[in-house]
MMTF fields as JSON, N, C-alpha, C and O atoms, coordinates in Angstrom:
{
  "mmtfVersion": "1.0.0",
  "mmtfProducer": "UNKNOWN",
  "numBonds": 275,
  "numAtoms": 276,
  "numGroups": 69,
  "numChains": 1,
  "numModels": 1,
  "chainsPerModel": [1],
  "groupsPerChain": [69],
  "chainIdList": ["A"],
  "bondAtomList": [4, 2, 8, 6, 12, 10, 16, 14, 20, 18, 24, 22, 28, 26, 32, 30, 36, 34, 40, 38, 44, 42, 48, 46, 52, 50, 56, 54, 60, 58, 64, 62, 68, 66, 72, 70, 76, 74, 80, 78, 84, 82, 88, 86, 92, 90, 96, 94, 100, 98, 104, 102, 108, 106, 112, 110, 116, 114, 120, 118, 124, 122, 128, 126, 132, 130, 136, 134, 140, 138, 144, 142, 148, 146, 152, 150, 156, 154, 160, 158, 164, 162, 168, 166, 172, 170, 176, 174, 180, 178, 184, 182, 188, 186, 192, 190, 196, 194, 200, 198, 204, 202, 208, 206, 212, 210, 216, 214, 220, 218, 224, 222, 228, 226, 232, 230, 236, 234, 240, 238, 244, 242, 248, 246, 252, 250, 256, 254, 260, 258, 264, 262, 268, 266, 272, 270],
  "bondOrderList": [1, 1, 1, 1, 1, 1, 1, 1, 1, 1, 1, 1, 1, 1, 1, 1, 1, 1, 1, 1, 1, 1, 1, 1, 1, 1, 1, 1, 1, 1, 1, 1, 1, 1, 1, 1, 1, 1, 1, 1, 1, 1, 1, 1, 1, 1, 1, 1, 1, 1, 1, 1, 1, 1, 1, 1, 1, 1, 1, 1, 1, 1, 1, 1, 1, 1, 1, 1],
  "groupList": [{"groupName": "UNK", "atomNameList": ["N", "CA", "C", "O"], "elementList": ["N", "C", "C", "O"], "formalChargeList": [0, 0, 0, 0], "bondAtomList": [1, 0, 2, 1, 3, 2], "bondOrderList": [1, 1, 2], "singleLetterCode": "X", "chemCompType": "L-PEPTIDE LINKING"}],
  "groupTypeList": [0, 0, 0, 0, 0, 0, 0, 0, 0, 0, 0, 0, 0, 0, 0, 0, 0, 0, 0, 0, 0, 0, 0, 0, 0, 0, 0, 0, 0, 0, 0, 0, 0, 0, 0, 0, 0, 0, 0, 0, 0, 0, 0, 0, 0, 0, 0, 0, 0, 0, 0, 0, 0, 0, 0, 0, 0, 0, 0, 0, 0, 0, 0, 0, 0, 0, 0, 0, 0],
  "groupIdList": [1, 2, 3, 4, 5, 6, 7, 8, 9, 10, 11, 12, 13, 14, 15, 16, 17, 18, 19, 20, 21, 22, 23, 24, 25, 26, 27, 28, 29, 30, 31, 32, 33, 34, 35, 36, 37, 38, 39, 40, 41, 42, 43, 44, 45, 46, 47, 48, 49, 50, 51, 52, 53, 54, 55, 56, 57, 58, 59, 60, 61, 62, 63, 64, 65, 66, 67, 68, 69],
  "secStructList": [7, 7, 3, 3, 3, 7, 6, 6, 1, 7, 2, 2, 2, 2, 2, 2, 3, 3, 3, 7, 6, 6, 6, 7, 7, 3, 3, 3, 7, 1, 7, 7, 7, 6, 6, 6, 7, 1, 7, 7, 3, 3, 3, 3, 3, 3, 7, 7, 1, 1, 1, 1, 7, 7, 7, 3, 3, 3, 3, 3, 3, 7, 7, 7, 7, 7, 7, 7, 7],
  "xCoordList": [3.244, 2.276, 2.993, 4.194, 1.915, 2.855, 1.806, 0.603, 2.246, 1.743, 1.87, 3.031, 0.901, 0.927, -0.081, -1.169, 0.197, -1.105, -2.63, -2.565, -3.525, -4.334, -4.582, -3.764, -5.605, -5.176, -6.22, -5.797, -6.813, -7.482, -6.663, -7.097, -5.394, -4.618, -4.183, -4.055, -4.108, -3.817, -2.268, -1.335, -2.194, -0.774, 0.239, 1.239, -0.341, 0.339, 0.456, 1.608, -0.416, 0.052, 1.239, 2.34, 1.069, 1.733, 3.802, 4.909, 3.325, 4.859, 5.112, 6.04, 4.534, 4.732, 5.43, 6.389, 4.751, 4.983, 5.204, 4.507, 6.033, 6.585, 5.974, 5.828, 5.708, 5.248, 6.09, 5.786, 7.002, 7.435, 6.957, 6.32, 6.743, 6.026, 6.438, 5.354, 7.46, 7.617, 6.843, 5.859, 7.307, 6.906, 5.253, 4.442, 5.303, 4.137, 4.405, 3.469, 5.519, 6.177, 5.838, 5.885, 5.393, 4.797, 6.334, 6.826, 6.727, 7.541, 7.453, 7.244, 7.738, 8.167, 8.688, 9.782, 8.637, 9.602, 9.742, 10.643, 9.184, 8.997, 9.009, 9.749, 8.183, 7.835, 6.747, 6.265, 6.159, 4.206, 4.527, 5.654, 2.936, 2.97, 1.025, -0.016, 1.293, -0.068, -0.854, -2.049, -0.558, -1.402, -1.415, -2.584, -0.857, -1.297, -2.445, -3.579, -2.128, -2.687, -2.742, -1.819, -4.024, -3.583, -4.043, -3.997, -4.511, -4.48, -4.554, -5.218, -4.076, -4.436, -4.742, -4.221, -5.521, -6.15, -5.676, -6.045, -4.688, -4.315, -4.631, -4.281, -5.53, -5.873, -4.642, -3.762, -4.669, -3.268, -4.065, -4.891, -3.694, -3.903, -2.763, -1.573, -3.238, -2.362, -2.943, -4.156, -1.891, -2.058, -1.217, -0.204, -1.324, -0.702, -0.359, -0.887, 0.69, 1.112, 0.392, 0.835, -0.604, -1.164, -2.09, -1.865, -2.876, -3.124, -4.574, -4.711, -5.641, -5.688, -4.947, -4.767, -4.572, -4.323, -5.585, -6.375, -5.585, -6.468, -5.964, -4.889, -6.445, -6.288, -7.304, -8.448, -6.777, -7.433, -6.905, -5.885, -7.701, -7.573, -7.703, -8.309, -6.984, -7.205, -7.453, -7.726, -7.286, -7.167, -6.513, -6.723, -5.25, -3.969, -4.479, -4.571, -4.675, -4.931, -3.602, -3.141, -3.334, -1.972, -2.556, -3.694, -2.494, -2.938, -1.62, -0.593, -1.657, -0.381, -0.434, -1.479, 0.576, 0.297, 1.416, 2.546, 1.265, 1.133, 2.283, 1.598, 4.146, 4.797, 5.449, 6.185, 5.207, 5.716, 4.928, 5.312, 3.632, 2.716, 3.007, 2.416],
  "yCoordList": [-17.066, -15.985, -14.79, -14.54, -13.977, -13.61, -11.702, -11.816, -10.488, -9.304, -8.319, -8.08, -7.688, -6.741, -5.48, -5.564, -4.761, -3.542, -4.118, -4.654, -4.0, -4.118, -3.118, -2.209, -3.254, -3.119, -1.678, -0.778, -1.377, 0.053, 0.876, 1.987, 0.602, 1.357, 3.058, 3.243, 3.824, 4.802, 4.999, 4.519, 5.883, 5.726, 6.517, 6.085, 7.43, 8.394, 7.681, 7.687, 6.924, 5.544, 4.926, 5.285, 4.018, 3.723, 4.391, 3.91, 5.475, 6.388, 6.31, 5.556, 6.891, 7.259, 6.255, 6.525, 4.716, 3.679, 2.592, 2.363, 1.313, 0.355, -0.901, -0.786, -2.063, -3.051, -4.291, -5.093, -4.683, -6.24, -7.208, -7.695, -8.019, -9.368, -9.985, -10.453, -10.547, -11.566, -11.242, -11.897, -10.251, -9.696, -9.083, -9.287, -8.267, -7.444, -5.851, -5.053, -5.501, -4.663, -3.604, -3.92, -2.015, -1.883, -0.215, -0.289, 0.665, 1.614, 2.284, 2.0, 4.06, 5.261, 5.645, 5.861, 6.138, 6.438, 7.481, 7.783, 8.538, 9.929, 10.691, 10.225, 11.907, 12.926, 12.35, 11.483, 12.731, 13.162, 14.335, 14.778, 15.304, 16.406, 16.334, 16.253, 16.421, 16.587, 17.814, 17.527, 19.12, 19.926, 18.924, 18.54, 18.345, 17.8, 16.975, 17.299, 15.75, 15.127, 14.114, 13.333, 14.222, 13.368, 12.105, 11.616, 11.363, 10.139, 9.339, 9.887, 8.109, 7.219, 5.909, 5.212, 5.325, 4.107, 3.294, 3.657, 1.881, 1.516, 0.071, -0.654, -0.374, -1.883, -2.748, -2.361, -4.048, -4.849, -6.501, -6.937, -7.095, -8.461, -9.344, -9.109, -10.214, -11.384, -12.542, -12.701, -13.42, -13.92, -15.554, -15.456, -16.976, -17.589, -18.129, -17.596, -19.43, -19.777, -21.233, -22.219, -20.881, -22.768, -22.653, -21.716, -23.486, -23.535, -23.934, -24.862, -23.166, -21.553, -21.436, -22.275, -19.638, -19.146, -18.429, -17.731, -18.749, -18.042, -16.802, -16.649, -15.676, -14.575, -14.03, -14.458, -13.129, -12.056, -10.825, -10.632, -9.916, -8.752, -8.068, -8.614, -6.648, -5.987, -4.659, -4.563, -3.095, -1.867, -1.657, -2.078, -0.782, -0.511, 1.464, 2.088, 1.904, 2.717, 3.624, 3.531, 4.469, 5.709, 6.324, 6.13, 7.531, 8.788, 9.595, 9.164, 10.483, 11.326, 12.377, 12.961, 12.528, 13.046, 14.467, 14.204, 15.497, 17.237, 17.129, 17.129, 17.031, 16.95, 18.472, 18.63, 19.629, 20.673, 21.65, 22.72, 20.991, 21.733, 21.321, 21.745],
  "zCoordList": [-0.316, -0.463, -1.085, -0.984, -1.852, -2.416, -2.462, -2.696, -2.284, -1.4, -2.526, -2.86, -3.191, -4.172, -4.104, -3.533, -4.491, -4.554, -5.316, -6.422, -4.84, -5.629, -7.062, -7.208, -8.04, -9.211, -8.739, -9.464, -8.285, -7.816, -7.34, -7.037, -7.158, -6.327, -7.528, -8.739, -6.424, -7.807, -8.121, -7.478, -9.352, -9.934, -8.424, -7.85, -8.259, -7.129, -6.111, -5.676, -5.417, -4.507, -4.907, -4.487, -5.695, -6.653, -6.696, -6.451, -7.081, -6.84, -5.467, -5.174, -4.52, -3.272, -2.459, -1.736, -2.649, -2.105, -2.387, -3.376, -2.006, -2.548, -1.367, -0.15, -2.246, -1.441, -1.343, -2.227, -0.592, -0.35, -0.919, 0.015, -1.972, -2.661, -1.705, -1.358, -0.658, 0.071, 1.361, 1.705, 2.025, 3.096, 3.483, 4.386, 2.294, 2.509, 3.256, 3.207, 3.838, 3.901, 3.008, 1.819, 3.359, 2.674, 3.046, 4.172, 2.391, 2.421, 1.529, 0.35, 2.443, 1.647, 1.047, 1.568, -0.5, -1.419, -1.43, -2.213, -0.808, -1.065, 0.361, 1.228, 0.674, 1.284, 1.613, 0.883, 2.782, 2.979, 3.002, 3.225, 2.623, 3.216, 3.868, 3.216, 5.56, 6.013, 5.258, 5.188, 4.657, 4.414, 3.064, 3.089, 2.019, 0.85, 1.111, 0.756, 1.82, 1.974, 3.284, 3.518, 4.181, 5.72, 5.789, 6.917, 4.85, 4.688, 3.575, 2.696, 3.222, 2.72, 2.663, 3.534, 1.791, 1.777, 0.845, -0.271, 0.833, 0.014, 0.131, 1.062, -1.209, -1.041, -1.425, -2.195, -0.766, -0.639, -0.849, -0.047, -1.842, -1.967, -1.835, -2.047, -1.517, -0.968, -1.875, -2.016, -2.541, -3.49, -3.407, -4.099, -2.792, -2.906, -4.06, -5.036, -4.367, -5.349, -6.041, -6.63, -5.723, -6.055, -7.663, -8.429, -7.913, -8.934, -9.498, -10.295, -9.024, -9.866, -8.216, -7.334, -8.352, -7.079, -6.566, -7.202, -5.337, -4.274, -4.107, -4.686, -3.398, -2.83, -1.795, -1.637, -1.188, 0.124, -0.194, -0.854, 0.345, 0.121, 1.58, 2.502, 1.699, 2.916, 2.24, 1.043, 3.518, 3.234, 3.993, 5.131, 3.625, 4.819, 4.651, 3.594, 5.819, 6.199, 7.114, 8.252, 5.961, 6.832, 7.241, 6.814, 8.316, 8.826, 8.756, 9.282, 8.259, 8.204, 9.485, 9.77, 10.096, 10.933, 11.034, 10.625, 11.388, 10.671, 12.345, 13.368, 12.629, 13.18, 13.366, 14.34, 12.451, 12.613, 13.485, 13.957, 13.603, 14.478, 15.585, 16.577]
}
């Protein structure tokens, strides 16, 4: 199986965050900032290797959460 952003995903997603193809592991490349922004929604497909390939799709849902308050 194989774990990628879906193609809706935006470019700033995109920067912010990195996804595992093996895992699905999904990690921070950057900063949050809660006053920027306190959540996001990032669609994630899952894609095996067969032939055609199948896929599933989810929505991985962050809440940023505002730690200086």
């Amino acid at each position: 199986i194989m774990y990628l952003f879906s193609r809706r995903v935006s470019t700033k997603v995109k920067e912010m965050f990195t996804i595992d193809e093996n895992k699905g592991e999904i990690r921070l490349q950057g900063k949050l900032d809660y006053e920027e922004k306190n959540s996001y929604e990032i669609p994630v497909e899952a894609r095996d290797k067969g032939f055609p390939p199948l896929s599933g799709h989810c929505k991985v849902v962050l809440e940023v959460l505002d730690v200086n308050d």
